[in-house]
Every structure is written in C-alpha cells, then in structure tokens.
C-alpha positions in Angstrom: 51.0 61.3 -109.5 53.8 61.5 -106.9 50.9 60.8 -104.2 49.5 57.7 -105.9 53.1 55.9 -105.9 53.3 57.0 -102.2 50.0 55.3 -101.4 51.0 52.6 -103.4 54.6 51.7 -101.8 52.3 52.4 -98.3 49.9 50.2 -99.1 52.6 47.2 -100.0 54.2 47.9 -97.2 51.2 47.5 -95.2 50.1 44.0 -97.1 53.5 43.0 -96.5 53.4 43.5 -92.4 50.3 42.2 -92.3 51.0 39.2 -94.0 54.7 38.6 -92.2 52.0 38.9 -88.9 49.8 36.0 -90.4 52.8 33.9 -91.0 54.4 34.6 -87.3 51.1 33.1 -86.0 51.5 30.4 -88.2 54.2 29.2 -86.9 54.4 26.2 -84.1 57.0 24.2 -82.2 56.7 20.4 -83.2 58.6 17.4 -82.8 60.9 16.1 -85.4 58.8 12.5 -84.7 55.1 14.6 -85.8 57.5 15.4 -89.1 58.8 12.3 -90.5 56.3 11.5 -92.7 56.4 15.1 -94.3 60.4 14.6 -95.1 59.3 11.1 -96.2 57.2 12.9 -98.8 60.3 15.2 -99.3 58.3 18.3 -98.4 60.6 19.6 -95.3 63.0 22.9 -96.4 65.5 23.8 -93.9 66.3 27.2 -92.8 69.2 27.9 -91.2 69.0 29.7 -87.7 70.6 33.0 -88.7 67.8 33.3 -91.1 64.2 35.0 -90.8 62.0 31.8 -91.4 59.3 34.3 -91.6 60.5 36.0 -94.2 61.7 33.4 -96.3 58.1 31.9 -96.0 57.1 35.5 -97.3 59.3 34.9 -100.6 58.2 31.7 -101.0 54.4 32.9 -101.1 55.3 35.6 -103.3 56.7 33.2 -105.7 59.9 35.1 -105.7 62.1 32.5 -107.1 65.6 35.0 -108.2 65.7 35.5 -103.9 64.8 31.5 -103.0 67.7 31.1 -105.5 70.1 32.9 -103.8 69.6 31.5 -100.8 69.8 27.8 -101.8 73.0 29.1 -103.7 74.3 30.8 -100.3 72.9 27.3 -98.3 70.6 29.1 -96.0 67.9 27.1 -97.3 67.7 23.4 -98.4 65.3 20.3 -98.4 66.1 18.1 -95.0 68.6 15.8 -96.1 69.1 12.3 -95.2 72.1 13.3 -92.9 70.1 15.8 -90.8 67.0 13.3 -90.9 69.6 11.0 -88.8 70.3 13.3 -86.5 67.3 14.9 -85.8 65.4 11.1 -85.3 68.0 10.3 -82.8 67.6 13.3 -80.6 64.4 14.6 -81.5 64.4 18.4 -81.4 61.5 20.5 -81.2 61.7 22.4 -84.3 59.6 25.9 -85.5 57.9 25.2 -88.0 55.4 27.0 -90.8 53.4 25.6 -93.9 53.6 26.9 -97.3 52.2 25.0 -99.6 53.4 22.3 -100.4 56.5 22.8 -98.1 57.0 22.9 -94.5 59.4 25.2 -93.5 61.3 24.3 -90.4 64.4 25.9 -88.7 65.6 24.5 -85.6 66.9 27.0 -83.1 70.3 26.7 -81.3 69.1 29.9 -78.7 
C-alpha cells in the first residue's frame, strides 16, 4: 500500500511540474496600453514582484481559495487598483503577464 501512495505523491508531483512548465510558457511581456481594457473589465490581479506569479497562477487553477486568501490577506496579491492604473498609464511598463480564466495575472518586475 505504501507503494501506491508513493506513486501517487510521484505522480502529483509530476502533474504539478508539468503544469507550472505550461503556465511559464504562458506567460508574455505586454504593455500596460494592450491591458487597459482588461482592468476596465476589472479582470487584472496584481502580484507583487517577490512573488512566484507562476505559482500563484497554479493556486488559482487549482481553485485553492484558503492559499489565494492568505495572500490577499498578506497583500501579495490584489486586483489593479485605480492608483496603480495611474501610474502605470503614465509610464507604461512592460508587464509579465499570464491568463487564468477570467483573470490576467500580471506582476511587474523591478529587476
């Protein structure tokens, strides 16, 4: 029995690279201008830099709502907000960005 919950955590853990490698090639520089409309429609979430945007697209597929929660509680996450929209319209970073339906991620990188 042992074996089968060896193969098991193996196999997840195989699903789980495998699908953090889809979502890294997901991913795409873009222009805050090409993402205006989508924080119109209030679909942009933030991600802080310090955070894997990979991984919290991960969560987000796995509908694991307790860890989303924590990090909107710890701020490391957060829909765009009208403030940032300012300030990204005036200077108009390129910003990494990934789709998860219906969000767009997008973290913009200081480094």
């Amino acid at each position: 029995m042992s074996s089968d919950v060896t193969d098991t955590k193996e196999f997840k853990a195989e699903q789980e690279k495998l699908q953090y490698a889809r979502i890294n090639m997901e991913t795409a520089k873009i222009s805050w201008k090409e993402l205006e409309r989508f924080f119109a429609g209030g679909k942009l979430i933030s991600v802080i830099d310090s955070v894997d945007m990979i991984k919290v697209a991960q969560l987000m597929e796995a509908d694991d709502v307790g860890a989303i929660q924590v990090m909107i509680e710890k701020r490391e996450i957060e829909r765009v907000t009208d403030e940032q929209a300012k300030i990204w319209a005036e200077a108009n970073p390129t910003l990494w960005a990934v789709v998860v339906r219906p969000w767009i991620l997008v973290q913009h990188r200081r480094s």
